[in-house]
mmCIF file of the C-alpha atoms, coordinates in Angstrom:
data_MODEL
# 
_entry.id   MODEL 
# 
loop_
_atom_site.group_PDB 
_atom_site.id 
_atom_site.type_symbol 
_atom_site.label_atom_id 
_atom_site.label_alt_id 
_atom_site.label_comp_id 
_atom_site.label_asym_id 
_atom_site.label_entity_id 
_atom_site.label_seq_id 
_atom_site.pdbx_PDB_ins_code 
_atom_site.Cartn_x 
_atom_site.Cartn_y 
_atom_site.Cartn_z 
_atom_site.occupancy 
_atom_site.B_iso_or_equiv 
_atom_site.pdbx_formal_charge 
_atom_site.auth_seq_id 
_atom_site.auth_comp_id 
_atom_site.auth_asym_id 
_atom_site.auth_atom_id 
_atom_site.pdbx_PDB_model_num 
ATOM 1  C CA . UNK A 1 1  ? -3.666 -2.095  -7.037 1.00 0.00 ? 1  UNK A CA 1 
ATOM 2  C CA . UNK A 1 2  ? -4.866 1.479   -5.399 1.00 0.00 ? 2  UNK A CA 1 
ATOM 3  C CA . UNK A 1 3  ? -3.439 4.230   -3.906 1.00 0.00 ? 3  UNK A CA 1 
ATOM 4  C CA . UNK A 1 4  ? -0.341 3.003   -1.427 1.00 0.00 ? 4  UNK A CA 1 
ATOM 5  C CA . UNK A 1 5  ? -0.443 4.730   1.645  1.00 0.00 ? 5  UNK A CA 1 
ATOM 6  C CA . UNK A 1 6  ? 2.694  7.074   1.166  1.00 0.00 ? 6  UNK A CA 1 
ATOM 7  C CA . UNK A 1 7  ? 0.991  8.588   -2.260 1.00 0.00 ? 7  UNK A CA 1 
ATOM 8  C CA . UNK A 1 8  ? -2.433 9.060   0.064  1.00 0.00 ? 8  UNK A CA 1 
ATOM 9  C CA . UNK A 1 9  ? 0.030  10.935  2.505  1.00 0.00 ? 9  UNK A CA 1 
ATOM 10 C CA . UNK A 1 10 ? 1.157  13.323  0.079  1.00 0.00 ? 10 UNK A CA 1 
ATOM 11 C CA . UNK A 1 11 ? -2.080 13.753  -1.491 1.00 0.00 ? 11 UNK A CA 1 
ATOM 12 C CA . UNK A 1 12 ? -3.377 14.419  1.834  1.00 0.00 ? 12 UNK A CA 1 
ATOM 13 C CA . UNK A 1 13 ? -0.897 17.244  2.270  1.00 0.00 ? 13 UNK A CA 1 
ATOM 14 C CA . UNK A 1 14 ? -1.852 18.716  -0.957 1.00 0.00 ? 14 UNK A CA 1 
ATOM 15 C CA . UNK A 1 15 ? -5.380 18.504  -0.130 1.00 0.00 ? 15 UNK A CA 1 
ATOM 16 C CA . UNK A 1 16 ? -7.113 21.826  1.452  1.00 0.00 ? 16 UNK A CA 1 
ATOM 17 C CA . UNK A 1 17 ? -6.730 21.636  5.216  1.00 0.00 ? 17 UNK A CA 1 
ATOM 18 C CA . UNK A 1 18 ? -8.481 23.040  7.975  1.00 0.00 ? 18 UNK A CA 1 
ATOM 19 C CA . UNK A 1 19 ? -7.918 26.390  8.718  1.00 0.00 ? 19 UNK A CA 1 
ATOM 20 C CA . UNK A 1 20 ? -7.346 25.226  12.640 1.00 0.00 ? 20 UNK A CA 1 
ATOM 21 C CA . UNK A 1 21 ? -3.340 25.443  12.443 1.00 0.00 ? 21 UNK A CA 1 
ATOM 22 C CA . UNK A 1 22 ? -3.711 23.120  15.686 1.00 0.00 ? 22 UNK A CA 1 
ATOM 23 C CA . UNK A 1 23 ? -5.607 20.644  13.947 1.00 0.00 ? 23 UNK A CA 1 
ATOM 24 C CA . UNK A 1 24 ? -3.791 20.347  10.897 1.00 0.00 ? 24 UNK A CA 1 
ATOM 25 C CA . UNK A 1 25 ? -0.620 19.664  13.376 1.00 0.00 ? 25 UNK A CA 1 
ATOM 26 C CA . UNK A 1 26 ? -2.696 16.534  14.978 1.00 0.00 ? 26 UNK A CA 1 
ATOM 27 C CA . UNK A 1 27 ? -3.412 15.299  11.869 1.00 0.00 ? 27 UNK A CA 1 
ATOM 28 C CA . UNK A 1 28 ? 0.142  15.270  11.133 1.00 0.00 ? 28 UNK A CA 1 
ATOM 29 C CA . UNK A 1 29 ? 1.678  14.219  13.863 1.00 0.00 ? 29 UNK A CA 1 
ATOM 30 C CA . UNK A 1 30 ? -1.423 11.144  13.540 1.00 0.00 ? 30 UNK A CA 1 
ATOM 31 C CA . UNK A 1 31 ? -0.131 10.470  9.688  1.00 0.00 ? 31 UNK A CA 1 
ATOM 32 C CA . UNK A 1 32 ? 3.579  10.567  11.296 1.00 0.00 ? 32 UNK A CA 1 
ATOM 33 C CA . UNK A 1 33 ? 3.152  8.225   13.653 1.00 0.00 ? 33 UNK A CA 1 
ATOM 34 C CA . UNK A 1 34 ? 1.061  5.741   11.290 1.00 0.00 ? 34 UNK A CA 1 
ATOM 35 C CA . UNK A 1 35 ? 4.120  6.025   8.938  1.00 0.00 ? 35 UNK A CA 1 
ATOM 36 C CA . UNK A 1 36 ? 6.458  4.784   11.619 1.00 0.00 ? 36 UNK A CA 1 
ATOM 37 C CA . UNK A 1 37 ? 4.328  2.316   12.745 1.00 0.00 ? 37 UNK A CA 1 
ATOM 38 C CA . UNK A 1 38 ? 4.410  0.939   8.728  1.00 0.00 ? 38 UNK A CA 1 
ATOM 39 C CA . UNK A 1 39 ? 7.360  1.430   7.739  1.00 0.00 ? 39 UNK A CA 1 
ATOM 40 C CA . UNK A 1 40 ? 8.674  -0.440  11.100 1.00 0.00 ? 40 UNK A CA 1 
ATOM 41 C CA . UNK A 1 41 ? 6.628  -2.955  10.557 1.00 0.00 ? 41 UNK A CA 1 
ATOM 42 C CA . UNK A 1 42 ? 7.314  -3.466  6.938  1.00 0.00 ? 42 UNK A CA 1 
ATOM 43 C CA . UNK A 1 43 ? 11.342 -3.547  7.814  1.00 0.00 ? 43 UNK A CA 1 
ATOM 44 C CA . UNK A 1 44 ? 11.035 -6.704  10.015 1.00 0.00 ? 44 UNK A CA 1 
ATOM 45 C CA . UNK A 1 45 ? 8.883  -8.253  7.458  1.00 0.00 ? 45 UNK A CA 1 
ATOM 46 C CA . UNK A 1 46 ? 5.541  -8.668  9.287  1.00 0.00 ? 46 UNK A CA 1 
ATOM 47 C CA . UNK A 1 47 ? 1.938  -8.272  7.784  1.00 0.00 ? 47 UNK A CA 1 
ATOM 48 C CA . UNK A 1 48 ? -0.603 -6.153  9.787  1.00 0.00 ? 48 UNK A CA 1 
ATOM 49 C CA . UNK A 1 49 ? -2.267 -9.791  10.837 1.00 0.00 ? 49 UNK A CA 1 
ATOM 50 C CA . UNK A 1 50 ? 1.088  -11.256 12.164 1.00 0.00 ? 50 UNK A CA 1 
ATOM 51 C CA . UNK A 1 51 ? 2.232  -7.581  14.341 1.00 0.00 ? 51 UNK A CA 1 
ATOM 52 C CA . UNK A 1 52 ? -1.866 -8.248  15.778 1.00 0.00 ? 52 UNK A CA 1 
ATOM 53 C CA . UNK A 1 53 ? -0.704 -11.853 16.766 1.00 0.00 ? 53 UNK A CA 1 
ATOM 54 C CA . UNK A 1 54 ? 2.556  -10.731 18.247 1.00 0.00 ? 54 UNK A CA 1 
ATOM 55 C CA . UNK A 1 55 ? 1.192  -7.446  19.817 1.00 0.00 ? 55 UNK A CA 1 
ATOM 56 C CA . UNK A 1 56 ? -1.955 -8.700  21.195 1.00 0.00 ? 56 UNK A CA 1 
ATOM 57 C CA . UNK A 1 57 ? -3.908 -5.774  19.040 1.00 0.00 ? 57 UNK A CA 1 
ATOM 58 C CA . UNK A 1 58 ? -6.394 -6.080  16.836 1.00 0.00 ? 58 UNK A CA 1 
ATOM 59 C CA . UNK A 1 59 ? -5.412 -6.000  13.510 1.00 0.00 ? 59 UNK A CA 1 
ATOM 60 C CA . UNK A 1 60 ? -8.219 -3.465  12.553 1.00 0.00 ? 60 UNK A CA 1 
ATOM 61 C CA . UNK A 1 61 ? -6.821 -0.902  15.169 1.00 0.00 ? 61 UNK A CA 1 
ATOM 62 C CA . UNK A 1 62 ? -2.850 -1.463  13.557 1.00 0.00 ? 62 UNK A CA 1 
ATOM 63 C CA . UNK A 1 63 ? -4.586 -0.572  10.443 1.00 0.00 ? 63 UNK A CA 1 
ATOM 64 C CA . UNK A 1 64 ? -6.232 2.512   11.575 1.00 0.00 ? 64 UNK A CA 1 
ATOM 65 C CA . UNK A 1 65 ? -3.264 3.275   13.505 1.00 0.00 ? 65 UNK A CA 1 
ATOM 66 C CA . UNK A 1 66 ? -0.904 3.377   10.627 1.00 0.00 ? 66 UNK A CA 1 
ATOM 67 C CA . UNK A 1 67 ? -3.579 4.743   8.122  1.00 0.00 ? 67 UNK A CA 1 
ATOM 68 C CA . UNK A 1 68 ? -3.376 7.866   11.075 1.00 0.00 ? 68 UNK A CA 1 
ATOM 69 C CA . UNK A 1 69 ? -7.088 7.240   11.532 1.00 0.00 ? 69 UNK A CA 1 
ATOM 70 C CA . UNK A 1 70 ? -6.829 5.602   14.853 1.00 0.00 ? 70 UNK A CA 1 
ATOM 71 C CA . UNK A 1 71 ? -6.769 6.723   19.110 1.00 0.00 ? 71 UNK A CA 1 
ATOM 72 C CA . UNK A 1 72 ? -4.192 4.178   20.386 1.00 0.00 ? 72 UNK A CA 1 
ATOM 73 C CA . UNK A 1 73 ? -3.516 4.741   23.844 1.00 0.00 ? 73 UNK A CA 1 
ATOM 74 C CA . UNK A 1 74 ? -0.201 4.637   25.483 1.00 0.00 ? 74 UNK A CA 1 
ATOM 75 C CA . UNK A 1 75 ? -0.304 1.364   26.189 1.00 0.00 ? 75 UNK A CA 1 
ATOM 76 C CA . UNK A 1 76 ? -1.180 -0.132  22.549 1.00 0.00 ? 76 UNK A CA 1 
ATOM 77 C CA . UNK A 1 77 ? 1.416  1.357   20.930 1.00 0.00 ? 77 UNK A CA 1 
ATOM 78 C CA . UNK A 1 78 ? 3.884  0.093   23.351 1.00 0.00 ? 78 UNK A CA 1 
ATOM 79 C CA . UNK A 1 79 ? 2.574  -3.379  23.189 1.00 0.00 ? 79 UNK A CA 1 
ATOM 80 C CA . UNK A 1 80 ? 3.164  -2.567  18.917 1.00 0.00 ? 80 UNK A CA 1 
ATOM 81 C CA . UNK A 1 81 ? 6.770  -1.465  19.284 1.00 0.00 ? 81 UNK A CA 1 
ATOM 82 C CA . UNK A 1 82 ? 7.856  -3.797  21.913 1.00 0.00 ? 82 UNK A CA 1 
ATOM 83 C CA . UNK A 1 83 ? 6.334  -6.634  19.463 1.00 0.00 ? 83 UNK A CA 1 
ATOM 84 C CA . UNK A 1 84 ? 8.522  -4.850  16.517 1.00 0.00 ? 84 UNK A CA 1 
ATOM 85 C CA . UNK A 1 85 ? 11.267 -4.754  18.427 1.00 0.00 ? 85 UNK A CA 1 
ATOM 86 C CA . UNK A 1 86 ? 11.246 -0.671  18.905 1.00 0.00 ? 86 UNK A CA 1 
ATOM 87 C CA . UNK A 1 87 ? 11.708 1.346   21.203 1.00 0.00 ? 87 UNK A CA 1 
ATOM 88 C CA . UNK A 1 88 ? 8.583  3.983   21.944 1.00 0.00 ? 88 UNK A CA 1 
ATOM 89 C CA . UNK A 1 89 ? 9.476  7.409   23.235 1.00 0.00 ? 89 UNK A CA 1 
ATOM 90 C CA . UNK A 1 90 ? 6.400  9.770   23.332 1.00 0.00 ? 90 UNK A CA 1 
ATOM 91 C CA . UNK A 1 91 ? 7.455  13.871  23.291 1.00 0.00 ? 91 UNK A CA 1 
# 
């Protein structure tokens, strides 16, 4: 079955990171906001291929996106949480 993506996240953090401080926070706060875009999307029960339908997104980006890998802009990832029924509030 592979590696699910929450056991890749905390291998990830056990892995030897950058000694940038600011760029291990941006890959954190990437992996953090991939998790919430999964984990929202698993709760209401859609695949990655029915939140692209919905959303208007490719289903490649919502992958990269919640795999942390991805550069949504402001306006994907409102188009993803409107079409899971979120709220999105960037700080």
């Amino acid at each position: 079955m592979g590696t699910s993506f929450k056991d890749y996240l905390e291998q990830s953090r056990k892995a030897d990171a950058p000694d940038d401080a600011a760029l291990r926070e941006v890959f954190r706060t990437d992996i953090t906001l991939g998790l919430q875009f999964h984990d929202a999307r698993v709760a209401v029960g859609l695949t990655q291929q029915e939140l692209a339908v919905r959303a208007s997104v490719a289903q490649a980006d919502i992958s990269r996106i919640e795999r942390g890998a991805g550069n949504p802009t402001a306006a994907t990832l409102q188009r993803l949480a409107v079409a899971l029924g979120r709220q999105l509030v960037l700080v």
